[in-house]
SEFILUM-581802 format. One record per atom (N, C-alpha, C, O): x, y, z; residue number from 1; atom name; residue in three letters. Coordinates in Angstrom, 1 decimal. Example, Ala and Ser with C-alpha at 12.3 -4.5 7.8 and 13.67 -1.06 7.14 Angstrom:
    east   north      up  vexse  kolpa  pamar
    13.2    -5.7     7.8      1      N    ALA
    12.3    -4.5     7.8      1     CA    ALA
    13.2    -3.3     7.8      1      C    ALA
    14.2    -3.3     8.5      1      O    ALA
    12.8    -2.2     7.1      2      N    SER
    13.7    -1.1     7.1      2     CA    SER
    12.9     0.0     7.9      2      C    SER
    13.4     1.1     8.0      2      O    SER
//
This chain:
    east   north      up  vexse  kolpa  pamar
   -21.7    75.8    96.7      1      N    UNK
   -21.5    75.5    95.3      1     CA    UNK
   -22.4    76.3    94.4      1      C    UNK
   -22.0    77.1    93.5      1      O    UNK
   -24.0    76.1    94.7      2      N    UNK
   -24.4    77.1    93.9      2     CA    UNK
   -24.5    78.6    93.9      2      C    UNK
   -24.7    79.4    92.9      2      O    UNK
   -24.1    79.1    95.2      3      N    UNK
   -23.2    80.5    95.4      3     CA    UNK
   -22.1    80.8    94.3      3      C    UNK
   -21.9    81.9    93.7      3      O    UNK
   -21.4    79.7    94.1      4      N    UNK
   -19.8    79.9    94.0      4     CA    UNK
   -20.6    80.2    91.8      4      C    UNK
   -20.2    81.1    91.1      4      O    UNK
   -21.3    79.5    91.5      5      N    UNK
   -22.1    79.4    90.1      5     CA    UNK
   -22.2    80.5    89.9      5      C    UNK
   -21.5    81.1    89.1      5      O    UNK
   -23.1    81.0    90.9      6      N    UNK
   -24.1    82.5    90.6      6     CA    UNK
   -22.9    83.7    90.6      6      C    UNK
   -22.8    84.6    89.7      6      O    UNK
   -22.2    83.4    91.5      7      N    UNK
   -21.0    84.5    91.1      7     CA    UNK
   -20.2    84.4    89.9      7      C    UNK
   -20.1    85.3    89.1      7      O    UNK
   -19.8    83.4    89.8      8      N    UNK
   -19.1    83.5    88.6      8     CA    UNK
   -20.2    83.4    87.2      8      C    UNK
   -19.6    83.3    86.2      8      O    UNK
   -21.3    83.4    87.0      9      N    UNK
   -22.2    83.8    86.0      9     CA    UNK
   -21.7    85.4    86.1      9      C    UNK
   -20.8    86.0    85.3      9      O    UNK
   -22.4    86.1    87.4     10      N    UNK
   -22.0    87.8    87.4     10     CA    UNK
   -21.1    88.3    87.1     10      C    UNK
   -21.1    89.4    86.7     10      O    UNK
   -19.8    87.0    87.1     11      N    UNK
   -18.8    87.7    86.8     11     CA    UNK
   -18.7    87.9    85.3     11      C    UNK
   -18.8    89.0    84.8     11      O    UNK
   -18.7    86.8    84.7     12      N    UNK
   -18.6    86.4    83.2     12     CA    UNK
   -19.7    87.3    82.3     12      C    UNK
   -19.7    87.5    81.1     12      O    UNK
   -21.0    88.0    83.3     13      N    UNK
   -22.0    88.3    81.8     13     CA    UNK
   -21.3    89.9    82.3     13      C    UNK
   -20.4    90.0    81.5     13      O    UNK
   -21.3    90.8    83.0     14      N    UNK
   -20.4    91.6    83.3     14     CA    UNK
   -19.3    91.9    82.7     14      C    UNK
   -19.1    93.1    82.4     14      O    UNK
   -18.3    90.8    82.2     15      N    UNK
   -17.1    91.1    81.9     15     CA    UNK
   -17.6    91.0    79.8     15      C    UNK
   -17.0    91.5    78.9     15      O    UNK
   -18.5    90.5    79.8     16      N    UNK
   -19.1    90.4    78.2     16     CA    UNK
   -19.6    91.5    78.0     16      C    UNK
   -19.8    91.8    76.8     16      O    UNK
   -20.1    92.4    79.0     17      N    UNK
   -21.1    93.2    78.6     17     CA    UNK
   -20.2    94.5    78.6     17      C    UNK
   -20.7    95.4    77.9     17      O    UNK
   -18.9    94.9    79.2     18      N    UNK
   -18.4    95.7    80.0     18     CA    UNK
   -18.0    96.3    78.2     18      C    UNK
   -18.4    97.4    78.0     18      O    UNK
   -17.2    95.5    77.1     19      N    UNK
   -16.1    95.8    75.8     19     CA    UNK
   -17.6    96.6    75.2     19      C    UNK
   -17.2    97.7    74.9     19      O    UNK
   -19.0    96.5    74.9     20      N    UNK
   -19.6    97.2    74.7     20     CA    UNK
   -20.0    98.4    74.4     20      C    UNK
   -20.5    99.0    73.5     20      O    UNK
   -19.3    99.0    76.1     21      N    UNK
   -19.2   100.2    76.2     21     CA    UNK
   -18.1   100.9    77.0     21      C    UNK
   -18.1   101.8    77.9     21      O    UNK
   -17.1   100.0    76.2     22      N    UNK
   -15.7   100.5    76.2     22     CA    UNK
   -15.5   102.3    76.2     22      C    UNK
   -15.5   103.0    77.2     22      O    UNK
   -15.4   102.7    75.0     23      N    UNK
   -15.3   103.9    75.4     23     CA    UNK
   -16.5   104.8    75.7     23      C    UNK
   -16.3   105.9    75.1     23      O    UNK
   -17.4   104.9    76.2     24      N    UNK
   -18.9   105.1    76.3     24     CA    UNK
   -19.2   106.3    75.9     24      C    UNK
   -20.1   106.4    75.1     24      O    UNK
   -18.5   107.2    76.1     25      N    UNK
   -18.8   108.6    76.2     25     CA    UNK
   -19.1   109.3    74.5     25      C    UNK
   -18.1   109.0    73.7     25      O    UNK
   -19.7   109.7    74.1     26      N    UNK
   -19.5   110.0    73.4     26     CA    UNK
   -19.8   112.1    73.1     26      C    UNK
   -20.7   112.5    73.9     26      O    UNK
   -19.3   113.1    72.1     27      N    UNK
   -19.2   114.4    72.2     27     CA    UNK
   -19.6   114.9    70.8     27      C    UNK
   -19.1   114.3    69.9     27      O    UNK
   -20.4   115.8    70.6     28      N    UNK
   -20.6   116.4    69.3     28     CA    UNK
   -21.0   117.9    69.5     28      C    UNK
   -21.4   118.3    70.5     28      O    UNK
   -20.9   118.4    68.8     29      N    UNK
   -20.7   120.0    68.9     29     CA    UNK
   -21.0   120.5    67.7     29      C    UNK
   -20.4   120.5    66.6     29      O    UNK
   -22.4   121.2    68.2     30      N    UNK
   -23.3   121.9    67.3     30     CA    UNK
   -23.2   122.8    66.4     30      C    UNK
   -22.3   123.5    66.9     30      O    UNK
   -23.6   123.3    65.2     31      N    UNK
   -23.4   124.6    64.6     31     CA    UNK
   -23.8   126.0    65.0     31      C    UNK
   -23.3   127.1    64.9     31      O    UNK
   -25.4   125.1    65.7     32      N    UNK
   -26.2   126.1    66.0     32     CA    UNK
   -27.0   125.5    67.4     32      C    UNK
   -27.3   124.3    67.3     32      O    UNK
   -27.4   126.0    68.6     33      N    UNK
   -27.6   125.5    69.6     33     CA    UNK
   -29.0   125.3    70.1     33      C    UNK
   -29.8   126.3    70.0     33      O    UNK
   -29.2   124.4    70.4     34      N    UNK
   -30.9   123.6    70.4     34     CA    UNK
   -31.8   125.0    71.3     34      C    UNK
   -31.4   125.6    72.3     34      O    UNK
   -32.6   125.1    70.9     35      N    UNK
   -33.3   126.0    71.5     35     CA    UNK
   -33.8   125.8    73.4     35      C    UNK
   -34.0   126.6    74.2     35      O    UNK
   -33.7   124.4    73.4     36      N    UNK
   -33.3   124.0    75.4     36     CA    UNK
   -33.1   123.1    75.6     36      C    UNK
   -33.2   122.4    74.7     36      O    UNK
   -32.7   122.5    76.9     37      N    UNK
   -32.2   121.6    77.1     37     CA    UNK
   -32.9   120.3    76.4     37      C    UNK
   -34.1   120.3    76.6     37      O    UNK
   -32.3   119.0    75.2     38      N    UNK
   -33.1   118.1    75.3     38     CA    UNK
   -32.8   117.1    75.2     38      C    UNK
   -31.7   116.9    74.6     38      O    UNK
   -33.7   115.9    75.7     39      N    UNK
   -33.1   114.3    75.4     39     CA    UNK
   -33.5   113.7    74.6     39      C    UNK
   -34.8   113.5    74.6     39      O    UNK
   -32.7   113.3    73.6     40      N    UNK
   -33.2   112.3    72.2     40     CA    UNK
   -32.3   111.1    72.3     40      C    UNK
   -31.4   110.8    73.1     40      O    UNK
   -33.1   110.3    70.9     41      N    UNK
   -32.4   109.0    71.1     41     CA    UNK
   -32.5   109.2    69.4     41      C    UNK
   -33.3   109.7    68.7     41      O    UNK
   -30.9   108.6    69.2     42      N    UNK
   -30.5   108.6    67.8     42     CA    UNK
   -29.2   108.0    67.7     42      C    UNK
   -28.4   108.1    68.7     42      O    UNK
   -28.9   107.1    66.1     43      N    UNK
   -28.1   106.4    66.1     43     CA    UNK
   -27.7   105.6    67.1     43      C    UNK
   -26.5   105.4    67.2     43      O    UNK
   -28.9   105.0    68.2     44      N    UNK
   -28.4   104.0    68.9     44     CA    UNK
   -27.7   104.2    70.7     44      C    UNK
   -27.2   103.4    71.5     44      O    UNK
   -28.2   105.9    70.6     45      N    UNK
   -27.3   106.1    71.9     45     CA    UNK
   -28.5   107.5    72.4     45      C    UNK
   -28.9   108.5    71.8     45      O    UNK
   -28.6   107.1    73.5     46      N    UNK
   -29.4   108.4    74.2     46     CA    UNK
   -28.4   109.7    74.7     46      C    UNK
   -27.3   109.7    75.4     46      O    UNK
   -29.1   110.5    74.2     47      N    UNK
   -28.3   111.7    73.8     47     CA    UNK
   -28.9   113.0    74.5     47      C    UNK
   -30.0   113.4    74.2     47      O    UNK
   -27.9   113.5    75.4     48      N    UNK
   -28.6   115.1    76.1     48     CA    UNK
   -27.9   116.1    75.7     48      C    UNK
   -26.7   116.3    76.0     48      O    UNK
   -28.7   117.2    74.7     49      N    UNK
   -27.8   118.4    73.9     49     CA    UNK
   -28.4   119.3    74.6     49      C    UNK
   -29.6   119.3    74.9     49      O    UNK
   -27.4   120.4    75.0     50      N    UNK
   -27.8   121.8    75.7     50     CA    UNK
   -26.9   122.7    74.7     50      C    UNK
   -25.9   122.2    74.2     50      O    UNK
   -27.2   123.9    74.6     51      N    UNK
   -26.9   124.7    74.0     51     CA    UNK
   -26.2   124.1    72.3     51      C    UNK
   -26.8   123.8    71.2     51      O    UNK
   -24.9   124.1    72.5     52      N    UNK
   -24.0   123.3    71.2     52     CA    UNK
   -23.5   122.4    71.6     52      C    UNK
   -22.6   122.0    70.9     52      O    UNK
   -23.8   121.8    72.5     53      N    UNK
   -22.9   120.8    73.4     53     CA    UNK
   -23.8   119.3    72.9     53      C    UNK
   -25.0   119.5    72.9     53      O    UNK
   -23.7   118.6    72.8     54      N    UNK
   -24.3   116.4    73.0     54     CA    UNK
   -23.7   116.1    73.5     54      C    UNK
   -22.6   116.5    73.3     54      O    UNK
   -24.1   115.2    74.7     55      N    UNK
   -23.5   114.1    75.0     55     CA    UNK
   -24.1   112.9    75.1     55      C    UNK
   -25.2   112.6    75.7     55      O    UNK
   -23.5   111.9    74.2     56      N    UNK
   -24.1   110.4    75.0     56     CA    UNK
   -22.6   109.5    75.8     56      C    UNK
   -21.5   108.9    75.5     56      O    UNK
   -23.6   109.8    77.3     57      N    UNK
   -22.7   109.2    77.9     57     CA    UNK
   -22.4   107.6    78.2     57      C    UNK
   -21.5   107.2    79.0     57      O    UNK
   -23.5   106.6    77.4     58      N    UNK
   -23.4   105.8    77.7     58     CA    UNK
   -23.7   105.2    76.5     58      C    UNK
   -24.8   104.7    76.2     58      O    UNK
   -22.9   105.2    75.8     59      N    UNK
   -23.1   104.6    74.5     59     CA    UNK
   -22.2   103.7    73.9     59      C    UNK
   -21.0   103.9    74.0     59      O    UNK
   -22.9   102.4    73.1     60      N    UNK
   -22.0   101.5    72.6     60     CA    UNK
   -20.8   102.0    71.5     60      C    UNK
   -20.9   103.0    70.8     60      O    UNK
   -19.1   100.9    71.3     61      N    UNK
   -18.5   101.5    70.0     61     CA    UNK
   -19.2   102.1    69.2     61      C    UNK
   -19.1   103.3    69.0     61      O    UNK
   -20.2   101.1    68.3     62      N    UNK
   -20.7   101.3    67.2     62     CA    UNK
   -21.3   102.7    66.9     62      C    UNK
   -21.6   102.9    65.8     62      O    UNK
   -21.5   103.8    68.0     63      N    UNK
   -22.4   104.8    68.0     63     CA    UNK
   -21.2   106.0    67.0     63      C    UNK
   -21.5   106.9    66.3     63      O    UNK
   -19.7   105.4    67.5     64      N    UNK
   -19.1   106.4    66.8     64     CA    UNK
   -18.5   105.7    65.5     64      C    UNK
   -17.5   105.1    65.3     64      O    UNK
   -19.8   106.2    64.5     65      N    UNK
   -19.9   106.3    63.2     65     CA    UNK
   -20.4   107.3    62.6     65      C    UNK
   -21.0   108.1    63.2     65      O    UNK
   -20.2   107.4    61.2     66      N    UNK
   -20.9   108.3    60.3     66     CA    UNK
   -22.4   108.1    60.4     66      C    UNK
   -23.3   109.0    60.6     66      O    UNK
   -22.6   106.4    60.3     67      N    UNK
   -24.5   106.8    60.2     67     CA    UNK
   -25.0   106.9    61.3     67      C    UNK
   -26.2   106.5    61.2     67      O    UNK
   -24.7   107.2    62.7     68      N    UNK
   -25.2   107.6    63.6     68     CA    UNK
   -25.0   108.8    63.8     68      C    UNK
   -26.1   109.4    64.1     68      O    UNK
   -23.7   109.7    63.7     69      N    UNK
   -23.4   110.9    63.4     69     CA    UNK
   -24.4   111.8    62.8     69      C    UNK
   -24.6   112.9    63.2     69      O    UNK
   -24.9   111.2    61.9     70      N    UNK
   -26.1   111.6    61.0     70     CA    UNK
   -27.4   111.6    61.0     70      C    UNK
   -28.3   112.2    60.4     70      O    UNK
   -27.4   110.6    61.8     71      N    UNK
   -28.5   110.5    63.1     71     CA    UNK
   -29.0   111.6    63.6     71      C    UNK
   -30.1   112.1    63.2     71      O    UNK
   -28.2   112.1    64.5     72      N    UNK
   -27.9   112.6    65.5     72     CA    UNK
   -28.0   113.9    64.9     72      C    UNK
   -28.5   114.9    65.6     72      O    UNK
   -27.3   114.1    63.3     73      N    UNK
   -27.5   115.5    62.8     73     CA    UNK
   -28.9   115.8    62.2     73      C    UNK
   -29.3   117.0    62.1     73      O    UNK
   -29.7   114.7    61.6     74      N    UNK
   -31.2   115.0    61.1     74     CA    UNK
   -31.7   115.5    62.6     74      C    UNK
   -32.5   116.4    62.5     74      O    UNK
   -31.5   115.2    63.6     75      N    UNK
   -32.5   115.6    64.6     75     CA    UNK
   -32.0   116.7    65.0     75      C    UNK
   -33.0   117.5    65.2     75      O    UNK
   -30.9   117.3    65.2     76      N    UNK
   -30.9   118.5    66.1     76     CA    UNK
   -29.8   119.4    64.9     76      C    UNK
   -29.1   120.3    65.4     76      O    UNK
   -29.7   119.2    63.8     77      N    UNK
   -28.6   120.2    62.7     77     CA    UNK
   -27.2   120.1    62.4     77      C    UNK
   -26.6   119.0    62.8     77      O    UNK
   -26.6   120.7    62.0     78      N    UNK
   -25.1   120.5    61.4     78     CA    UNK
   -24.6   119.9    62.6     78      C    UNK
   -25.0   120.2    63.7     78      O    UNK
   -23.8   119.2    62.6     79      N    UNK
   -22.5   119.0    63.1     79     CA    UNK
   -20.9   119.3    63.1     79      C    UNK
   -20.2   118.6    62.3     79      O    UNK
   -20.2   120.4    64.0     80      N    UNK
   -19.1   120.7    63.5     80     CA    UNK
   -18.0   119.7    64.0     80      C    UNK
   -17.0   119.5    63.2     80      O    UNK
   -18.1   119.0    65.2     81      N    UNK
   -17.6   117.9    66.0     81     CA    UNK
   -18.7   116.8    66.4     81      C    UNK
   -19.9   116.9    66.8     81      O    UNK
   -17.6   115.4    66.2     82      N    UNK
   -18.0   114.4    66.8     82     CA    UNK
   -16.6   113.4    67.3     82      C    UNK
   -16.0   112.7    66.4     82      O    UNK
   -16.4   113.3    68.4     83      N    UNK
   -15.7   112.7    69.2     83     CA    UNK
   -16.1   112.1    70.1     83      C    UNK
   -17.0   112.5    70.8     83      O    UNK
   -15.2   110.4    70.3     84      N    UNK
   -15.3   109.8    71.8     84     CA    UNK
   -14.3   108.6    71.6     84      C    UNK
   -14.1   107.9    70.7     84      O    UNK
   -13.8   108.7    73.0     85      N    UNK
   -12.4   108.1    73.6     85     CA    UNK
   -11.4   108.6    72.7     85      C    UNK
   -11.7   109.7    72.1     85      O    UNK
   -10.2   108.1    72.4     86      N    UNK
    -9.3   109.2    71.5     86     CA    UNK
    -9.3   109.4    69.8     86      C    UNK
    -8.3   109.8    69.1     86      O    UNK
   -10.7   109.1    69.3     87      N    UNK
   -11.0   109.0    68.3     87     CA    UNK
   -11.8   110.2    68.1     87      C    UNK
   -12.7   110.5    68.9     87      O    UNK
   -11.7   110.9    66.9     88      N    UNK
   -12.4   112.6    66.5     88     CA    UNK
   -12.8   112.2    64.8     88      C    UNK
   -12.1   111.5    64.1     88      O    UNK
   -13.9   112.9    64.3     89      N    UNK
   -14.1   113.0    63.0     89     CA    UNK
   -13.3   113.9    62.2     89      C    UNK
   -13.0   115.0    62.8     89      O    UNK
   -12.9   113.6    61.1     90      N    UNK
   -12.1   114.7    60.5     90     CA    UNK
   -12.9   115.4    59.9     90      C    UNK
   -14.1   115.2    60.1     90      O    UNK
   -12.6   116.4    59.0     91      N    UNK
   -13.5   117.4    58.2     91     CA    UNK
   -14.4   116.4    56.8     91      C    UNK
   -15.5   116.7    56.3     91      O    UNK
   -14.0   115.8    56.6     92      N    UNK
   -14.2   115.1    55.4     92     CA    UNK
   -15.6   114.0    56.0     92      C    UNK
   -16.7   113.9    55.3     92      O    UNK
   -15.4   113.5    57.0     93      N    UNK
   -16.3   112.5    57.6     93     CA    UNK
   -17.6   113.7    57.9     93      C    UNK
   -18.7   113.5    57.5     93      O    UNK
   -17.2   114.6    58.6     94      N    UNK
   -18.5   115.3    58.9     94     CA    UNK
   -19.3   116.0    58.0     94      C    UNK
   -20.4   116.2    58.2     94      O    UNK
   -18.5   116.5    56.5     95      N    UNK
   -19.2   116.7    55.7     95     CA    UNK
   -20.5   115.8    55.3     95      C    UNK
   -21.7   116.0    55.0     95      O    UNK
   -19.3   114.2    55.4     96      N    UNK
   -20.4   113.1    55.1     96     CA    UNK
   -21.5   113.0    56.1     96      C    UNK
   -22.7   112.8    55.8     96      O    UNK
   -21.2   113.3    57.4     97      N    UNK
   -21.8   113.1    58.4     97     CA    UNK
   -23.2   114.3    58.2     97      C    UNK
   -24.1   114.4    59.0     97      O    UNK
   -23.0   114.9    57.4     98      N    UNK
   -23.9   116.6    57.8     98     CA    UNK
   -24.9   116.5    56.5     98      C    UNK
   -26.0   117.0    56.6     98      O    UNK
   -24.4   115.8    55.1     99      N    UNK
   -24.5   115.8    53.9     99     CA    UNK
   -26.4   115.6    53.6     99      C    UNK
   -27.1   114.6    53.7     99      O    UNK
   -26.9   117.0    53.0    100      N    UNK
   -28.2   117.2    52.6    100     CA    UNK
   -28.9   117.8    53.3    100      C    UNK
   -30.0   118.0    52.9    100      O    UNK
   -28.5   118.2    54.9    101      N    UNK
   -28.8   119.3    55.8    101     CA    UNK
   -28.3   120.5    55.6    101      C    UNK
   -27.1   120.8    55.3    101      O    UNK
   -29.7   121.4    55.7    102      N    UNK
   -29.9   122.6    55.1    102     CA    UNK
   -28.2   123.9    55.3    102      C    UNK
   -28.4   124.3    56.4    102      O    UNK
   -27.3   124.4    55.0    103      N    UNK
   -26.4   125.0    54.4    103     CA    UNK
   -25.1   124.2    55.5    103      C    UNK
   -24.3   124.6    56.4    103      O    UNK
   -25.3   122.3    54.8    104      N    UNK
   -24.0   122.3    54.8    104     CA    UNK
   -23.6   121.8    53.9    104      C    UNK
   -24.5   121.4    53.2    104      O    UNK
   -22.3   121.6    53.7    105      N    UNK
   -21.6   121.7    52.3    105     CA    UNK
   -21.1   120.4    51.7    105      C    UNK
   -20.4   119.6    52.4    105      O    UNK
   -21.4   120.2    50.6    106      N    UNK
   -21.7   119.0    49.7    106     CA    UNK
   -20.3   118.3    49.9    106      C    UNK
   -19.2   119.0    49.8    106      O    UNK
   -20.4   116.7    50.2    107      N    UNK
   -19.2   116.0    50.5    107     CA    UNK
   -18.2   116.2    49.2    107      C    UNK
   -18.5   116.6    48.1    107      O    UNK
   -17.2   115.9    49.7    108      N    UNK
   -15.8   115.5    48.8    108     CA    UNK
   -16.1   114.3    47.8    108      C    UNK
   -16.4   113.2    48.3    108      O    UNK
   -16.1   114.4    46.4    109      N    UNK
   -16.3   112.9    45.8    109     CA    UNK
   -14.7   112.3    46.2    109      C    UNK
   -13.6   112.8    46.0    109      O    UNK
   -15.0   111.1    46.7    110      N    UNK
   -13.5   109.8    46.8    110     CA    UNK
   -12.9   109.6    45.3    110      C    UNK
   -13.4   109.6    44.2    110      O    UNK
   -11.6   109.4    45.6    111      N    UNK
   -11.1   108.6    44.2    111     CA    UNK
   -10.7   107.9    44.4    111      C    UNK
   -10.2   107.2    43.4    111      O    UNK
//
């Protein structure tokens, strides 16, 4: 009986924890490429950029946003891409996403 507990605990905090990091992976693609390989932590997701390339491979939904995006671009520079699972930033978001970092180009005002 307290077998049959303990598993179904594992099962249940497992299955709570799993929608978290539903699509985990996350991709961004540099303007300009980090001088060597390195690991940072920003917007919430540990992150390894080599050349122009990021990846955080184990990261919660919430990471794919603008203010982690932004994150992610104070530390290592522009951002031309940010994608994960079938979801991509458009041009408009990454401006926002890039906005006040040295030669990129001032957001779109909304109407």
């Amino acid at each position: 009986m307290k077998l049959s507990v303990l598993a179904l605990s594992a099962i249940l905090a497992t299955a709570i924890a799993v929608p978290a990091f539903a699509d985990s992976s996350i991709q961004a693609t540099l303007a300009k490429p980090v001088p060597a390989k390195t690991k940072l932590v920003a917007g919430g997701a540990v992150w390894v950029c080599e050349g122009t390339a990021c990846l955080a491979a184990q990261a919660p939904d919430n990471v794919l946003s603008t203010s982690s995006c932004r994150a992610l671009a104070k530390s290592v520079g522009q951002i031309t891409a940010y994608a994960g699972g079938r979801r991509s930033f458009t041009a408009e978001v990454l401006s926002r996403c890039n906005a006040g970092l040295p030669g990129a180009a001032a957001p779109k005002a909304s109407r």
